[in-house]
ROLOVEX-514390 format. One record per residue: residue in one letter; z, x, y of N, C-alpha, C in turn. Coordinates in steps of 0.02 Angstrom, whole numbers, plus 50000, padded with zeros to 5 digits. Example, Ala and Ser with C-alpha at 12.3 -4.5 7.8 and 13.67 -1.06 7.14 Angstrom:
! residues 2
a503905066049716503905061549775503905066049835 s503545064249888503575068449947503945064550002 
//
This chain:
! residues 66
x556175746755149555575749855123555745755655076 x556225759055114556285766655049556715763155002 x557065758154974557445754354920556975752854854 x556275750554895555715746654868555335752154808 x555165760954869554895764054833555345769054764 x556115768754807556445771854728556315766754690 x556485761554688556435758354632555905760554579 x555295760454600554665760854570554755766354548 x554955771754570555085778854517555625777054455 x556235774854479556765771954408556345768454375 x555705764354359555595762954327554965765154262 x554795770254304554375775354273554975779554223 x555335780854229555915786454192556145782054139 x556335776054168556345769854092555735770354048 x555375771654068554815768454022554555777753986 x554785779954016554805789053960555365787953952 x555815786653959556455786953900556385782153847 x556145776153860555795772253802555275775553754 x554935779253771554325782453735554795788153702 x555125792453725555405796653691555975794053633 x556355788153644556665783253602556275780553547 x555735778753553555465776553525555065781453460 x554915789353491554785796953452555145794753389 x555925796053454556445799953410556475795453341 x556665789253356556635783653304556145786053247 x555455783653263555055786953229554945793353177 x555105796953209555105803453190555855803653100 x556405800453154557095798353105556715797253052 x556595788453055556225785253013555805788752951 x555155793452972554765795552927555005799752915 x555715808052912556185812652902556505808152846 x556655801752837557315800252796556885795752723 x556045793552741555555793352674555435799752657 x555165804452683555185809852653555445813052610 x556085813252637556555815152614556805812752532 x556775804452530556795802252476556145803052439 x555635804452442555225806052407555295810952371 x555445818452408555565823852382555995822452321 x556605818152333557055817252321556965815952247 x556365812352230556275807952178555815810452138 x555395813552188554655817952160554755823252149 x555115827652157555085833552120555145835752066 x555795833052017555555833651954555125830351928 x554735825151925554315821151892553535825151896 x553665828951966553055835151983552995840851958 x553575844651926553875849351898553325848351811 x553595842851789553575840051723552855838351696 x552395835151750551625836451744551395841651761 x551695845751799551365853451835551385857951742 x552065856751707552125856551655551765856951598 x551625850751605551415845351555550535847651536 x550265852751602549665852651614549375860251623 x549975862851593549895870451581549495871451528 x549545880851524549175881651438549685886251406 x549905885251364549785881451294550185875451316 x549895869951301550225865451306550995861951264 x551445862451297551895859251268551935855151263 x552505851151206552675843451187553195841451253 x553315836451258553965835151311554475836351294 x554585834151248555365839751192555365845651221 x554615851251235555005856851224555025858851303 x554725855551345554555854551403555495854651449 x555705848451417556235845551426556775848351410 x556855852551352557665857251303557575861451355 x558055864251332558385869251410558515876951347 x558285877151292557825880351224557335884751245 
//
């Protein structure tokens, strides 16, 4: 009988270590798109933030380091 009821607790602790496995994954996962986003988007965000000022510049002058 007491074999029967540990059991039933080990299997509760599997199933939150699965849920927390499953976070962590998660969590990885959407940290490493992000990440490439930034990655990719920031100057192109830079350049319309730019682009959309006043006085408006050309991309030439946007772009020279001038």
């Amino acid at each position: 009988m007491a074999g029967r009821l540990k059991g039933k607790g080990g299997g509760k602790k599997e199933a939150e270590g699965t849920k927390m496995k499953c976070v962590k994954e998660w969590t990885n996962w959407s940290l490493k798109k992000a990440k490439v986003m930034v990655h990719y988007g920031y100057v192109p965000l830079i350049i319309v933030i730019g682009m959309r000022s006043e006085p408006r510049p050309s991309l030439y002058q946007l772009l020279s380091p001038f």
